[in-house]
Backbone as numpy.savetxt, mean C-alpha at the origin, in Angstrom:
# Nx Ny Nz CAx CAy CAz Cx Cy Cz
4.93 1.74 13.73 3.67 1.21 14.21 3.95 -0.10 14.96
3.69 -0.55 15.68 3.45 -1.49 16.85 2.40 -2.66 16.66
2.59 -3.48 16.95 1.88 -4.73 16.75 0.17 -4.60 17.24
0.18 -4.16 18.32 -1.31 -3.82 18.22 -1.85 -2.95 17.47
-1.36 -2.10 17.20 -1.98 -0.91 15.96 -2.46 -1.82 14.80
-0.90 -2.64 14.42 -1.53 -3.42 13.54 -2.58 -4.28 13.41
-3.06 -4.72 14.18 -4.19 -5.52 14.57 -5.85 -5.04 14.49
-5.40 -3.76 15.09 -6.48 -2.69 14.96 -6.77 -2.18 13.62
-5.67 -2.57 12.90 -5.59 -1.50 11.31 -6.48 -2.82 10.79
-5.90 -4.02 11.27 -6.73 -5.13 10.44 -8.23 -5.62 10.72
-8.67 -5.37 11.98 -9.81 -5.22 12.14 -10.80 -4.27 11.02
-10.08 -3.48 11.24 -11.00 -2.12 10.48 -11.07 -2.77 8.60
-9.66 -3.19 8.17 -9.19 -3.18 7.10 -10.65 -4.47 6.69
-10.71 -5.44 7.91 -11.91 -6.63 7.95 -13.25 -6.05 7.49
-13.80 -4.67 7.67 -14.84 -4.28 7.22 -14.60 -3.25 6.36
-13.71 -3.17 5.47 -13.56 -2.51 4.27 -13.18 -3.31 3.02
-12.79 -4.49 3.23 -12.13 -5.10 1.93 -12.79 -6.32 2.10
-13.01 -6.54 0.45 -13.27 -7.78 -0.12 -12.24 -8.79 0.79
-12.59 -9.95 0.60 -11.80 -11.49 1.58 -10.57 -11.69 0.58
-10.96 -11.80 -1.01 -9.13 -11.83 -1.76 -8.36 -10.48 -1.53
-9.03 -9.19 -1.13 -8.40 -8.13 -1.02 -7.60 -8.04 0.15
-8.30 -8.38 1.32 -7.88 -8.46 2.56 -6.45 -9.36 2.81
-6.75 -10.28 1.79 -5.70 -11.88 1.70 -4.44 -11.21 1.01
-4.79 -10.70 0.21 -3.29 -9.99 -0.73 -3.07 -8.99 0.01
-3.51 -8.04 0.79 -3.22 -7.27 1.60 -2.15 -7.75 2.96
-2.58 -8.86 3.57 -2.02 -9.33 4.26 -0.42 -10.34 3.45
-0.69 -10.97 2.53 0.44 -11.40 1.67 1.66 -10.02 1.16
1.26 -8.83 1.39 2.22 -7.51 1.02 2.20 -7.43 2.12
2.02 -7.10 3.28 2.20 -7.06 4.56 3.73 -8.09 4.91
3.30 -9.24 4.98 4.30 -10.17 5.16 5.89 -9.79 3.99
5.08 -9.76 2.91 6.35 -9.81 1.76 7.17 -8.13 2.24
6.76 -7.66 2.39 7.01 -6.47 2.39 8.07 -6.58 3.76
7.64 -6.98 4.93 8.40 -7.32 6.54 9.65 -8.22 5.83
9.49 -9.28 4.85 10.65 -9.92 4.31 11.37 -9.33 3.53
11.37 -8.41 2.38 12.25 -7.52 1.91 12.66 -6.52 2.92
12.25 -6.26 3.98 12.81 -5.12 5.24 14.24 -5.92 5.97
13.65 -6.99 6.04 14.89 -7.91 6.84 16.13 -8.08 5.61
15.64 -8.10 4.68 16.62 -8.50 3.63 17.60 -7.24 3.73
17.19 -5.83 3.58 17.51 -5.03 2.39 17.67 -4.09 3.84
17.58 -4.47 4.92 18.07 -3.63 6.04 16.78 -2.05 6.38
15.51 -2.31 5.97 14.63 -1.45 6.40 14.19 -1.51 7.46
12.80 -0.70 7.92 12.40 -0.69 9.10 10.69 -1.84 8.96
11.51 -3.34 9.85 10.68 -3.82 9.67 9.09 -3.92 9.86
8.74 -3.12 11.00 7.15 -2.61 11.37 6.74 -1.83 10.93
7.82 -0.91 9.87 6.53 0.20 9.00 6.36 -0.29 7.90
7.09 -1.20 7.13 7.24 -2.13 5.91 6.21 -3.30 6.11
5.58 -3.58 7.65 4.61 -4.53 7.84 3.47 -3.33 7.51
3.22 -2.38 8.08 2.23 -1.79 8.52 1.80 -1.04 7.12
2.95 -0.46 6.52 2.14 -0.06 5.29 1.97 -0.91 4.07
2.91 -2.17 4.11 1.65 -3.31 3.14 0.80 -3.52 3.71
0.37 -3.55 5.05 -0.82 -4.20 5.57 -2.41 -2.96 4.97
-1.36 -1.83 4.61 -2.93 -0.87 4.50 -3.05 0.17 3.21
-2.04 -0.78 2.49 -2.00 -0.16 0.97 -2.89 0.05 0.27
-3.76 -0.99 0.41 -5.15 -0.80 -0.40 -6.39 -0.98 0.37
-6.32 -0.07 1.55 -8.01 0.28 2.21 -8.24 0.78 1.06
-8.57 1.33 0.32 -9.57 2.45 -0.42 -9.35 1.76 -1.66
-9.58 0.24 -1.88 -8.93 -0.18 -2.95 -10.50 -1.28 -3.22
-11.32 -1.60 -2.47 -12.70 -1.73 -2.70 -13.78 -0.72 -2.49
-13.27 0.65 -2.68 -14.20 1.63 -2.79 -14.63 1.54 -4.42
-15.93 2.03 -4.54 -16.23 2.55 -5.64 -15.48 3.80 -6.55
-14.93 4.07 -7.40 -14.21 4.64 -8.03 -14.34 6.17 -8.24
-16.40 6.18 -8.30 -16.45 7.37 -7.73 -16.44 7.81 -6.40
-16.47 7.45 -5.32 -16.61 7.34 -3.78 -15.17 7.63 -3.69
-14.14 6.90 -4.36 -12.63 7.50 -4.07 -12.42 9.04 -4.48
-12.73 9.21 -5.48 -12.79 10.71 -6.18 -13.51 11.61 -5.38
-14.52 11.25 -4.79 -15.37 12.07 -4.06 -14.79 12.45 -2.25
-14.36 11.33 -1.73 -13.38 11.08 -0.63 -12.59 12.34 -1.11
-11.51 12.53 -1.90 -10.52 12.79 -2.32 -10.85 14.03 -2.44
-11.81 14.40 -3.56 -12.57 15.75 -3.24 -12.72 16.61 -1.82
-13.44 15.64 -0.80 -13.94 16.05 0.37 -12.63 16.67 1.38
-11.40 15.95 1.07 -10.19 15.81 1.40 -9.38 16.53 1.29
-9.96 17.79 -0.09 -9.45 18.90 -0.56 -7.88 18.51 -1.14
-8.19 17.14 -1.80 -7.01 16.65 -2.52 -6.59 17.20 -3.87
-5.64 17.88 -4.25 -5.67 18.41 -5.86 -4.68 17.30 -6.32
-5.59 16.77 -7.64 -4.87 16.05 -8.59 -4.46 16.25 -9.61
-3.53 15.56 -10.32 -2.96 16.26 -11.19 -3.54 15.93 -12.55
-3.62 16.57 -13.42 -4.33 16.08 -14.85 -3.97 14.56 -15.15
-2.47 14.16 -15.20 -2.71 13.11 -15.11 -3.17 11.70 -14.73
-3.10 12.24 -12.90 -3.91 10.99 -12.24 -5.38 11.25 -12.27
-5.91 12.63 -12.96 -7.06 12.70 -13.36 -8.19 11.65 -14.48
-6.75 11.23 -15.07 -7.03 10.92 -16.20 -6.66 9.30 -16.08
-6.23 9.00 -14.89 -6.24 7.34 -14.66 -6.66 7.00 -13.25
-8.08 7.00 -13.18 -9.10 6.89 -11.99 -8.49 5.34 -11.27
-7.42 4.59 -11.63 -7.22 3.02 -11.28 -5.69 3.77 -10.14
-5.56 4.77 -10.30 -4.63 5.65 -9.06 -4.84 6.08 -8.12
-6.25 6.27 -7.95 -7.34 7.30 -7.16 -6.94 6.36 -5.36
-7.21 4.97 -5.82 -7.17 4.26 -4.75 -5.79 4.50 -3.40
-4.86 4.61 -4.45 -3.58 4.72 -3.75 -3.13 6.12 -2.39
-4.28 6.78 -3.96 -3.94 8.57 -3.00 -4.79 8.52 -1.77
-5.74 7.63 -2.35 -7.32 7.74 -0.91 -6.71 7.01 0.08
-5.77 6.03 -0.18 -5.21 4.91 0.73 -4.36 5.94 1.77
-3.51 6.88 0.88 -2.73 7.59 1.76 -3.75 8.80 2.77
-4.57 8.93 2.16 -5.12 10.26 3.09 -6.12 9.18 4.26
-6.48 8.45 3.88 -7.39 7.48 4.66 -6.49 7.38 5.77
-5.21 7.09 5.94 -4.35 6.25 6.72 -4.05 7.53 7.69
-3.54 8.61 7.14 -3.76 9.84 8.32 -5.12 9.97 8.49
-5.66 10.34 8.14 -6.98 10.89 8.04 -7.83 9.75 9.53
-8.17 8.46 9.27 -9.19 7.49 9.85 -7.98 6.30 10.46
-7.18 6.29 10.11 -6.32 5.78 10.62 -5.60 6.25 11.98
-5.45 7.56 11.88 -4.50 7.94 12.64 -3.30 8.04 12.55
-2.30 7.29 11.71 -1.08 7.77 11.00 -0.50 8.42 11.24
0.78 8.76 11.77 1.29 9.95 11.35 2.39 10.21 10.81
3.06 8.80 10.69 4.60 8.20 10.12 4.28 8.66 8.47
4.88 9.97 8.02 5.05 10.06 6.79 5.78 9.38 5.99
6.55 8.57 6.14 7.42 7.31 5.19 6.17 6.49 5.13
5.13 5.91 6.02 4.10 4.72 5.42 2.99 5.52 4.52
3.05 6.84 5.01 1.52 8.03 4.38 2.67 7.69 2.86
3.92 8.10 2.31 4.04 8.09 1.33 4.40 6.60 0.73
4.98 5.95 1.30 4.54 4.67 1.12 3.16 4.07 0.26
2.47 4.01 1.02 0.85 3.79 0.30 0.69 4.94 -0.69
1.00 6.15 -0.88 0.93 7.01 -1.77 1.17 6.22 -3.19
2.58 5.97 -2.99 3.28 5.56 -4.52 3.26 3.76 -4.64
2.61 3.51 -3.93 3.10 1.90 -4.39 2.17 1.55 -5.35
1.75 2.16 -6.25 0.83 1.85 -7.33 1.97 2.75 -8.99
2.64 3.60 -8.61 2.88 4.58 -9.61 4.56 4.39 -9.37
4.94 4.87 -8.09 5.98 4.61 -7.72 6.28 6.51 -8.09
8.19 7.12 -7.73 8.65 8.05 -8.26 10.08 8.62 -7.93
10.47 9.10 -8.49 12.03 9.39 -8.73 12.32 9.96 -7.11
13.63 9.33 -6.96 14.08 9.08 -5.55 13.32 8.68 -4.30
12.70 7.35 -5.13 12.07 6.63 -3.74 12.64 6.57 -2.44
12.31 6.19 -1.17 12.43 5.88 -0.35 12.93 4.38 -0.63
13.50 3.91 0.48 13.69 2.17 1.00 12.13 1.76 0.76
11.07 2.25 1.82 10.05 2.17 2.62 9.28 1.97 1.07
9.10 2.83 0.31 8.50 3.31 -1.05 8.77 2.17 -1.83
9.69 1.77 -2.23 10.33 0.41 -3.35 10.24 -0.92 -2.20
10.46 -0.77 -1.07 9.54 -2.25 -0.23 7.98 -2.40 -0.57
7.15 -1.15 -0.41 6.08 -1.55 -0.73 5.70 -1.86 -2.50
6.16 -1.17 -2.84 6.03 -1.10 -4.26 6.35 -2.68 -4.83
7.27 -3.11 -4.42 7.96 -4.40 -5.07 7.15 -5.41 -4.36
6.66 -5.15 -3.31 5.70 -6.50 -2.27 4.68 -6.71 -3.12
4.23 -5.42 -3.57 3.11 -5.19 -3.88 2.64 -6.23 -5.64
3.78 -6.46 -5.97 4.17 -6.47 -7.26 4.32 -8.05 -7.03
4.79 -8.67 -6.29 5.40 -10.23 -6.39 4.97 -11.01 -4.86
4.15 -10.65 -4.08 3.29 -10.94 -3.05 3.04 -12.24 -3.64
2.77 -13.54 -2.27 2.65 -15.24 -2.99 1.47 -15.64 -3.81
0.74 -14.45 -3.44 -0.65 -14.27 -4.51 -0.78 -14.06 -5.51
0.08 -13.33 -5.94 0.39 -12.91 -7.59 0.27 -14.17 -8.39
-0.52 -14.23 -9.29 -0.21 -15.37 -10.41 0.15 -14.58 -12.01
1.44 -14.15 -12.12 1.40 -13.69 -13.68 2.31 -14.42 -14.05
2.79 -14.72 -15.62 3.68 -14.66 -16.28 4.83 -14.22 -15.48
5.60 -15.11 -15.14 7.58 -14.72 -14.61 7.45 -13.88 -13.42
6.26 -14.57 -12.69 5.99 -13.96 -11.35 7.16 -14.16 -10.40
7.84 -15.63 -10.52 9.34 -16.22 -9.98 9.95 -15.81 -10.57
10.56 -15.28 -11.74 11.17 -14.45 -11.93 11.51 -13.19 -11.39
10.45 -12.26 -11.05 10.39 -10.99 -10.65 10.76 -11.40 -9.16
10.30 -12.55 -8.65 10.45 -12.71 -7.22 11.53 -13.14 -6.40
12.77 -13.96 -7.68 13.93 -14.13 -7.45 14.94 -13.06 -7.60
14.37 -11.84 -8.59 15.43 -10.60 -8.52 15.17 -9.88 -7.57
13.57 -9.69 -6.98 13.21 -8.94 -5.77 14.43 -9.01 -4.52
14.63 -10.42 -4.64 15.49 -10.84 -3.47 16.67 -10.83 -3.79
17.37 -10.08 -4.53 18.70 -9.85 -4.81 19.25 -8.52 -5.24
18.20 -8.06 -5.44 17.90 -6.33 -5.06 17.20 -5.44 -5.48
């Protein structure tokens, strides 16, 4: 994705997300372009899919399910059974779907950066880990997690 796309993704992303959503969105965006440079990824899809990890992440919970439905998405009993996932999958179909998308490393990207899964991608564990230690994060051994991020 290309710098104006991105711009366009953020426009849109401007009338879908809450202002702290939008802010941490853009903070995985960035973190995410800095583990690419580190760790030798591709730095504009590592911008582009933190930048749009969580469109569907101020939807209503049923509105994601229902999206998802409409989408002819089959889920699995388990992410049935943890509606706080729903966002991730809607994120990925949203991004082909209304996005336009068609780079399957960022579609699975936004897929797993909530769950994550066995033999990630580069692209997959950039977002996943941005997602996780972004300058917004305030947890317990947040510098912690953020000094091993950067060492691998």
């Amino acid at each position: 994705m290309d710098t104006a796309r991105n711009k366009e993704f953020l426009e849109i992303l401007k009338t879908r997300l809450k202002p702290e959503r939008l802010y941490h969105s853009i903070c995985v965006a960035e973190q995410a372009k800095h583990l690419a440079e580190i760790f030798g990824g591709d730095i504009e899809k590592s911008y582009t899919a933190g930048l749009i990890h969580d469109s569907c992440k101020n939807l209503e919970t049923s509105a994601q399910l229902q999206y998802l439905l409409e989408n002819k998405v089959e889920l699995s009993e388990y992410e049935l059974a943890a509606p706080k996932l729903f966002h991730a999958i809607c994120g990925a179909v949203f991004a082909e779907k209304e996005l336009g998308c068609t780079d399957e490393e960022i579609i699975t990207a936004v897929r797993y950066h909530t769950t994550g899964r066995s033999n990630m991608t580069l692209l997959e564990k950039v977002i996943f880990i941005a997602d996780f230690i972004g300058k917004e994060r305030n947890y317990d051994s947040v510098e912690i997690m953020r000094e091993k991020a950067l060492r691998s």
